[in-house]
MARLO-347508 format. One record per residue: y, x, z of N, C-alpha, C in turn; residue in three letters. Coordinates in Angstrom, 2 decimals, m for minus. Layout:
BEGIN
Y, X, Z, Y, X, Z, Y, X, Z, ala
...
//
This chain:
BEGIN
m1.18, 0.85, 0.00, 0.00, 0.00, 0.00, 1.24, 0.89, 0.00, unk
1.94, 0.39, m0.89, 3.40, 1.49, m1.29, 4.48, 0.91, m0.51, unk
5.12, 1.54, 0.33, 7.15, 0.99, 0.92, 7.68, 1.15, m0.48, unk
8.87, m0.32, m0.24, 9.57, m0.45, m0.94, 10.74, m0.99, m1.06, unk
11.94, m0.12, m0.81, 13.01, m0.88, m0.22, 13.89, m1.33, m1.45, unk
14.24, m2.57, m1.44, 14.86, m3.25, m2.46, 16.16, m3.55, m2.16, unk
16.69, m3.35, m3.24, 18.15, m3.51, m3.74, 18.75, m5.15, m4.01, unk
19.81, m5.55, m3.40, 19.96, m6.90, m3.73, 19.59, m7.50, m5.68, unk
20.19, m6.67, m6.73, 20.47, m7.15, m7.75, 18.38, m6.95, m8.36, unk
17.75, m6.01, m7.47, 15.97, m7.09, m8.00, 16.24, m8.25, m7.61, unk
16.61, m8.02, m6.35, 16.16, m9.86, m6.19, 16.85, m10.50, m6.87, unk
17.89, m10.78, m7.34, 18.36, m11.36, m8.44, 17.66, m11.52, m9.61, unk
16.96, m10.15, m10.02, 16.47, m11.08, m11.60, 15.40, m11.23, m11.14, unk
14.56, m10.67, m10.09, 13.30, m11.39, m9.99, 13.28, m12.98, m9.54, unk
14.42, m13.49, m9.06, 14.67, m14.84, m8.63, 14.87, m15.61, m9.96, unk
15.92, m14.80, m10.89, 16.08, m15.12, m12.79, 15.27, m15.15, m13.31, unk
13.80, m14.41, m13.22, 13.13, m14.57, m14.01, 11.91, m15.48, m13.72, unk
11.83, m15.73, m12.33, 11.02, m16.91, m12.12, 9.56, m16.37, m11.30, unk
9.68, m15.04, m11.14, 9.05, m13.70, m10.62, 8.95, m13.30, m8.84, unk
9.48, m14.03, m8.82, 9.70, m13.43, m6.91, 8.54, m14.05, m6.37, unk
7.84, m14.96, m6.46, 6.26, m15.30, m5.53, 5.61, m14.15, m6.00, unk
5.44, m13.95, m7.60, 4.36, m13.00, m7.92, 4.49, m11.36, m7.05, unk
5.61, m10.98, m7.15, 6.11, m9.70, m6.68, 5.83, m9.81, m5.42, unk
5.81, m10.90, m4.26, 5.36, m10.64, m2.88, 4.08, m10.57, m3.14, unk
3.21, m10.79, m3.96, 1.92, m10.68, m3.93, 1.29, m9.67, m4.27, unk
2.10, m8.40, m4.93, 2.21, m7.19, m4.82, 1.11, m6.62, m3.45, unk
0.54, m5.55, m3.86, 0.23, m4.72, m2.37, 1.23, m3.88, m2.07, unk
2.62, m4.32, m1.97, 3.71, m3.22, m1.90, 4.26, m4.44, m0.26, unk
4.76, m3.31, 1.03, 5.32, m3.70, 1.72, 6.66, m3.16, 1.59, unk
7.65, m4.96, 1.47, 9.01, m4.86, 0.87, 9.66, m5.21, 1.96, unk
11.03, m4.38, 1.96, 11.79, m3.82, 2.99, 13.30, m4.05, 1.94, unk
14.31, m4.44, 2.88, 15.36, m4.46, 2.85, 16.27, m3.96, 4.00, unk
17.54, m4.26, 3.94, 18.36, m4.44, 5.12, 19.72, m5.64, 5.23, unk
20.00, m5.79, 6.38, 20.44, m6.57, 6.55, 22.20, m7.15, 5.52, unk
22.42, m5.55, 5.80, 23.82, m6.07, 5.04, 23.30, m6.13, 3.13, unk
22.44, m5.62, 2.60, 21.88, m6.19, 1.22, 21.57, m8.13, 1.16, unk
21.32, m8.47, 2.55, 21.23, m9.66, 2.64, 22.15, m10.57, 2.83, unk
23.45, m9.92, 2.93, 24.66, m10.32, 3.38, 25.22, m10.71, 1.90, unk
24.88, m9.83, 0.84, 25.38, m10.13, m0.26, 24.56, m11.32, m1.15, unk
23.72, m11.88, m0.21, 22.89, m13.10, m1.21, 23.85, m14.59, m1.13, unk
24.17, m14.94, m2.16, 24.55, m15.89, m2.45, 23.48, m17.17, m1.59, unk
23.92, m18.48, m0.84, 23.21, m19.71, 0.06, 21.55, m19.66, m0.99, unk
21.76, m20.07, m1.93, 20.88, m20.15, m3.15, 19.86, m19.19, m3.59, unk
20.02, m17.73, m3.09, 19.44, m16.53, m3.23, 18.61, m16.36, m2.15, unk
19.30, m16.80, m0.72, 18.77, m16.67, 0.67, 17.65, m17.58, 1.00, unk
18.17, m18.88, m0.07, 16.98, m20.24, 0.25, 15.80, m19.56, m0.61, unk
16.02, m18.63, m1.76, 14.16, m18.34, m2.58, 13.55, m17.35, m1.55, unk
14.75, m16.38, m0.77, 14.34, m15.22, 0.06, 13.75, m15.76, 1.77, unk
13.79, m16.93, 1.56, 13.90, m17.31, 2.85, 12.29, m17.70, 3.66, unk
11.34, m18.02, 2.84, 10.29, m18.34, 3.30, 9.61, m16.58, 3.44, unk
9.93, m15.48, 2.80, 9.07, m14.39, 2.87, 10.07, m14.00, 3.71, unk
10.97, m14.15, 4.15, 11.71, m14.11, 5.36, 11.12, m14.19, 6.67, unk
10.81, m15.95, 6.78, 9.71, m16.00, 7.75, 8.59, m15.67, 7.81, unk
7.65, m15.71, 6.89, 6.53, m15.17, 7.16, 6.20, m13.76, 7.49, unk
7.74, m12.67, 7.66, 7.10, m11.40, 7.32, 7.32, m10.32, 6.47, unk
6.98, m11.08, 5.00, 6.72, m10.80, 3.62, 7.94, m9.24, 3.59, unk
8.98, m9.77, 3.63, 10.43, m9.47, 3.51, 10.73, m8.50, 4.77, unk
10.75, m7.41, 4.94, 10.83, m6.59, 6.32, 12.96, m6.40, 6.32, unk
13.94, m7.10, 7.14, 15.05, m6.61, 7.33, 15.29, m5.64, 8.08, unk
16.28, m4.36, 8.09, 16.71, m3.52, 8.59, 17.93, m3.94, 9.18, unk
18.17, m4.32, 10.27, 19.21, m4.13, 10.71, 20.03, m2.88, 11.72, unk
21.38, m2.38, 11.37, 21.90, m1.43, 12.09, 22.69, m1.45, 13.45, unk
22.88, m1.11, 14.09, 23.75, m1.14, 15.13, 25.48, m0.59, 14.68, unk
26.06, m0.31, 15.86, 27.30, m0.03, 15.42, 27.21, 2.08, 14.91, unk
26.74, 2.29, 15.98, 25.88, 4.07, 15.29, 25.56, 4.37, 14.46, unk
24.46, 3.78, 14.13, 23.64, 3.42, 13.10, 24.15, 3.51, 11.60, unk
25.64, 2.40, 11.77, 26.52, 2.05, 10.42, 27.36, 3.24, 10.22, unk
27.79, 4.39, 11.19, 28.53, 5.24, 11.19, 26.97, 6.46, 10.22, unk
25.67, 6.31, 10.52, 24.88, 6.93, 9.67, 24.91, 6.40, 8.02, unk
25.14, 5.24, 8.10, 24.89, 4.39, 6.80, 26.22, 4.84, 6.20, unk
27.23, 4.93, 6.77, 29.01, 5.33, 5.68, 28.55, 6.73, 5.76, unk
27.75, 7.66, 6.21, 28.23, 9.23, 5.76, 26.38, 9.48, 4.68, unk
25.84, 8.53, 4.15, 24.93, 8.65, 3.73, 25.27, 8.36, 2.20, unk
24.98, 9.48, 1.12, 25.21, 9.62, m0.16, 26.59, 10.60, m0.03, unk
26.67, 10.57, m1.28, 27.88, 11.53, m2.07, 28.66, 11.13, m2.68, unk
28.54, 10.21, m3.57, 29.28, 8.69, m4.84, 30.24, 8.33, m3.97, unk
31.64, 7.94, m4.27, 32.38, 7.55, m3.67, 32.54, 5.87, m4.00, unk
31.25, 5.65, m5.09, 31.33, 3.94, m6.06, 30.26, 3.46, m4.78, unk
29.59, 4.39, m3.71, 28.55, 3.74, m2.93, 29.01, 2.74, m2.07, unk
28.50, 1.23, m1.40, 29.52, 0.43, m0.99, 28.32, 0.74, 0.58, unk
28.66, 0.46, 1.69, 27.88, 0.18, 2.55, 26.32, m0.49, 2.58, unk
26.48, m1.71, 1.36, 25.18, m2.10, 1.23, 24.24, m1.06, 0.96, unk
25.03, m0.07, m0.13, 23.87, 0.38, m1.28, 23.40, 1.97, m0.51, unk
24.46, 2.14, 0.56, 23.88, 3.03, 1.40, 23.13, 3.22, 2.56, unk
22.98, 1.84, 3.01, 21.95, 1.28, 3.45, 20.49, 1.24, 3.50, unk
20.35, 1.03, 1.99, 18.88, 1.23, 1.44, 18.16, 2.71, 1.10, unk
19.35, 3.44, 1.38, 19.00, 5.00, 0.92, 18.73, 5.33, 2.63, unk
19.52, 5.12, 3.40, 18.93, 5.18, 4.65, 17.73, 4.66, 5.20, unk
17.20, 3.91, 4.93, 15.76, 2.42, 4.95, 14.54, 3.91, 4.43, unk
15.41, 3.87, 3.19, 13.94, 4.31, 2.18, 14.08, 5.71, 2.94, unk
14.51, 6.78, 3.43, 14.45, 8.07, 3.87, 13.56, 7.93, 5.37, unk
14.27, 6.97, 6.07, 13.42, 6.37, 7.12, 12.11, 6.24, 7.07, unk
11.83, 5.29, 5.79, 10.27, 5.07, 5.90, 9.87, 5.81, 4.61, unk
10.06, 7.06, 3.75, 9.99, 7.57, 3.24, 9.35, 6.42, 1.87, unk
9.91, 5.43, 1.73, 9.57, 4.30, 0.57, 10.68, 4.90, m1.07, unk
9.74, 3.97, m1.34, 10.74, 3.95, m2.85, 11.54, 2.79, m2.79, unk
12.59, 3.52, m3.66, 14.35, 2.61, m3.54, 13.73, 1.76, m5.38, unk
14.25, 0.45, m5.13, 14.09, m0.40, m6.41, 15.72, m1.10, m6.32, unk
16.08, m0.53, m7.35, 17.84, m0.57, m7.65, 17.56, m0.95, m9.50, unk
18.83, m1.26, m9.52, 19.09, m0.92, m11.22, 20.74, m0.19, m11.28, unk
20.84, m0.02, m10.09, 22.08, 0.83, m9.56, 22.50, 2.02, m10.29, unk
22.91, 2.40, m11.35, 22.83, 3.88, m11.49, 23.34, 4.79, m10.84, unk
24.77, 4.67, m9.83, 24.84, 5.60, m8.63, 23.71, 5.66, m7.85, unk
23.04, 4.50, m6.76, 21.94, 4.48, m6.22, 21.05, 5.40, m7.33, unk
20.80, 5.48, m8.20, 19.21, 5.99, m9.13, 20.25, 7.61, m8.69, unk
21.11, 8.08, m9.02, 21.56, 9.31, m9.07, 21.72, 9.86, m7.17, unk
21.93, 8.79, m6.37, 21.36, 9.78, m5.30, 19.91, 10.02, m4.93, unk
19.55, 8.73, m5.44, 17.69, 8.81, m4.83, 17.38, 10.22, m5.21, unk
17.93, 10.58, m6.55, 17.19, 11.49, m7.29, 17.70, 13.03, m6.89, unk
18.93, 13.19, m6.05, 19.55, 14.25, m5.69, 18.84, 14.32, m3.91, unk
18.59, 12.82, m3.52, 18.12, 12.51, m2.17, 16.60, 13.15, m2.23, unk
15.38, 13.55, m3.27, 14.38, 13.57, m3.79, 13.68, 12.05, m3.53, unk
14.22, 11.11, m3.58, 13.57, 9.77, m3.28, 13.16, 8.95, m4.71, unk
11.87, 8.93, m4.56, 11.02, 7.54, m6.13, 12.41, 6.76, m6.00, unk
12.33, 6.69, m7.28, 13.27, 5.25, m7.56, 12.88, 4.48, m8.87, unk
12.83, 3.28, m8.82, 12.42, 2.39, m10.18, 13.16, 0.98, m9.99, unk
13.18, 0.10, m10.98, 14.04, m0.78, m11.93, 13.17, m1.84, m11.84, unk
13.72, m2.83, m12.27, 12.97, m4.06, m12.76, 12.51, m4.11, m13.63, unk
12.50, m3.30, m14.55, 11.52, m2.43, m15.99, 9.78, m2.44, m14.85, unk
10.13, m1.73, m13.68, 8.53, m1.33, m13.26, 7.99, m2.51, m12.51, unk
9.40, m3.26, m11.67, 8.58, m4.08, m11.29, 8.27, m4.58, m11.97, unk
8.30, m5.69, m13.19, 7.51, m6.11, m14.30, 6.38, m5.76, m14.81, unk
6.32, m4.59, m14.91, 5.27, m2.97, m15.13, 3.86, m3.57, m13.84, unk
4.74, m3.04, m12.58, 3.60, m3.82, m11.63, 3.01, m4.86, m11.58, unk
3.44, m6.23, m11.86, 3.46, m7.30, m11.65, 2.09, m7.19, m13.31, unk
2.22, m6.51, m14.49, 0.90, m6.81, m15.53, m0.10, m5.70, m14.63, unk
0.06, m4.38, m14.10, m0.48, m3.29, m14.01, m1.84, m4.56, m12.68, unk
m1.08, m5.41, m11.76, m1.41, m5.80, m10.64, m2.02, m7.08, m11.20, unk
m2.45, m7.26, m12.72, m2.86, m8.76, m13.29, m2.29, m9.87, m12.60, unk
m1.00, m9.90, m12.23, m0.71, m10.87, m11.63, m0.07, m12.07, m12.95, unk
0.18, m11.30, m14.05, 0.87, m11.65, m15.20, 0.17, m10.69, m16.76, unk
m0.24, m11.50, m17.30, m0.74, m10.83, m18.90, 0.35, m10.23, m19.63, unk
m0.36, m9.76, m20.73, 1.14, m9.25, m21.09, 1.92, m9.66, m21.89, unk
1.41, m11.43, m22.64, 2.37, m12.07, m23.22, 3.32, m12.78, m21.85, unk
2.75, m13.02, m20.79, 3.76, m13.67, m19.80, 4.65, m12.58, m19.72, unk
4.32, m11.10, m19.44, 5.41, m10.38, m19.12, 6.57, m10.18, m20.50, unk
5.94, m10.19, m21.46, 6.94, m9.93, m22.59, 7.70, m11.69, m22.32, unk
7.55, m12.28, m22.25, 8.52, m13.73, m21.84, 9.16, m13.26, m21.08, unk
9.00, m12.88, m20.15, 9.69, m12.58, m18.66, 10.67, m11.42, m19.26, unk
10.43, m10.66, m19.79, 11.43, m9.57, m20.50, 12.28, m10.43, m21.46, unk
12.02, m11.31, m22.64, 13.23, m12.18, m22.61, 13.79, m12.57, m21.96, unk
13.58, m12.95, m20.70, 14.16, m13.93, m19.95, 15.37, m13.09, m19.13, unk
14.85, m11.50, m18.95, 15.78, m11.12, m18.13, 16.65, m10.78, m19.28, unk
16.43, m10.09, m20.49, 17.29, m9.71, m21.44, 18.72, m10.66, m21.31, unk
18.35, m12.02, m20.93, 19.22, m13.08, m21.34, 20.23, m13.03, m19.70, unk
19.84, m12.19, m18.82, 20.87, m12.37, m17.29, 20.81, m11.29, m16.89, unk
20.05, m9.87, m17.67, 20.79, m8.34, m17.00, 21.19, m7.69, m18.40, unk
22.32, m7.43, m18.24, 22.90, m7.19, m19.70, 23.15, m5.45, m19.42, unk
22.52, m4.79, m18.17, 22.67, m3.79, m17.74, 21.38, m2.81, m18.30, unk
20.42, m3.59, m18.77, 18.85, m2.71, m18.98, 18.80, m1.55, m19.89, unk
18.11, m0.78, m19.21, 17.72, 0.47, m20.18, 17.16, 0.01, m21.37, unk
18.36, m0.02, m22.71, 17.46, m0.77, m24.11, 16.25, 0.28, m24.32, unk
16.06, 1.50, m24.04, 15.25, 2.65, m24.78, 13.37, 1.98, m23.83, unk
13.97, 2.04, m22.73, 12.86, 1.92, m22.28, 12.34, 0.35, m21.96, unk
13.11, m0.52, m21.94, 12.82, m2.13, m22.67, 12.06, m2.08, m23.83, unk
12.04, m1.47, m25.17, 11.80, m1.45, m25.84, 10.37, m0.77, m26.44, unk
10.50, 0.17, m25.80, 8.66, 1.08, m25.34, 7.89, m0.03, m24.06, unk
8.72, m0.44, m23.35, 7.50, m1.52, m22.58, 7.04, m2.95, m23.65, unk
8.00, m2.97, m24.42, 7.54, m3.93, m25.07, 6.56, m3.97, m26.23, unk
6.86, m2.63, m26.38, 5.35, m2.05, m27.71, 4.30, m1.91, m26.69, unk
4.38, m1.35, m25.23, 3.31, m0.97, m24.91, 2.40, m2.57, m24.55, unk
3.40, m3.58, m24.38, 2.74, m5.13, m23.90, 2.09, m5.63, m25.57, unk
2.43, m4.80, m26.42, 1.95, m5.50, m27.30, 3.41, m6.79, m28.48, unk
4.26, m6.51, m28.16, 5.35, m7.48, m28.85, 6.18, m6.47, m29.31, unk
//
């Protein structure tokens, strides 16, 4: 079982793409923190809210110390408190950071911390048969159409490799 501390904007397209039950069903224990949860829209919190209770969903919350670790953590001056948060989480439990952040991807990678996209979770979600790979090539339309941020190079090799 892999740590995996997540970035508010997965949960976003995994909530967009219709993907967030399958992804808790992952053998990945998923970890957040509190102020990433701060940024969920009422509507975001109600899909996050049952793996909330059960568990599913591990929150980090900081103290007032704690947040004085979270502002001197990274280098980026574009880093906001949330997004330094999760770099603190994932060093903690030595997990992988799931961002589509490209500051976040550029400290993980200066931090030596795994980092991956909603490119892999998708990746996981066929690798984990939770989804074939015409569902996942749907699901890659689907986000095409609400992250206008995606790596086209490597969208485009997952989609030869699904077969479309």
């Amino acid at each position: 079982m892999r740590i995996v501390v997540t970035d508010a904007n997965i949960f976003f397209d995994l909530i967009g793409i219709g993907a967030l039950d399958a992804f808790f069903q992952l053998e990945h224990e998923v970890h957040t923190t509190a102020l990433i949860v701060d940024e969920f829209s009422d509507e975001d919190r109600a899909a996050l809210q049952a793996f909330i209770d059960r568990r599913a969903l591990h929150i980090r919350t900081f103290n007032e110390d704690e947040l004085k670790l979270v502002q001197g953590t990274g280098r980026r001056k574009g880093l906001r408190p949330p997004d330094r948060s999760i770099l603190v989480r994932a060093r903690e439990l030595s997990g992988v950071v799931l961002t589509g952040d490209g500051d976040i991807r550029k400290e993980c990678a200066e931090m030596k911390l795994e980092c991956h996209g909603i490119l892999w979770c998708i990746n996981e979600l066929h690798r984990n048969e939770q989804f074939d790979a015409a569902r996942c090539l749907e699901l890659l339309d689907v986000l095409e159409g609400i992250n206008k941020w995606l790596p086209r190079v490597e969208l485009e090799v997952m989609r030869r490799e699904l077969g479309g």
